[in-house]
Steps between C-alpha positions, in 0.01 A plus 500: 500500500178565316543648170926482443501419148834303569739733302804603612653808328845541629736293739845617669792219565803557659828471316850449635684614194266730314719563247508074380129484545442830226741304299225200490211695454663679186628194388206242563222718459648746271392784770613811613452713748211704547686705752794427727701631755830406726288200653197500283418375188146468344385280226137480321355191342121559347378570774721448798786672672766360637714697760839340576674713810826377572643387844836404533416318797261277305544092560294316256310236689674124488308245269224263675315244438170596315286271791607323797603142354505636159793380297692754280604866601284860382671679285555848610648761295735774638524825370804595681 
């Protein structure tokens, strides 16, 4: 990819329980939403956005190993 500069702007993650993962982004970051609806909420750093849509269906993924043989878990952090 000739010429990407390598900056990424805005990222969406899927949330089980959007209304707990607002909840750490106010209370964390100190942010609020930029805009939000039922399943939606959008929050702006600097100069990145961050869309959280919310899926109730949503299984964060179990905790592995960080390499095979590695010793130790990867922390993962749900949102809800």
């Amino acid at each position: 990819m000739a010429g990407w500069d390598k900056h990424i702007n805005s990222i969406s993650l899927v949330v089980g329980d959007l209304e707990r993962a607002k909840t750490f982004y106010r209370e964390v970051f100190g942010l609020l939403p930029l805009d939000q609806e039922a399943d939606l909420a959008i929050f702006g750093f600097s100069d990145l956005y961050v869309a959280l849509r919310q899926d109730p269906a949503y299984k964060p993924p179990r905790p592995r190993t960080t390499r095979p043989g590695a010793q130790g878990r990867r922390p993962v952090l749900d949102l809800g």
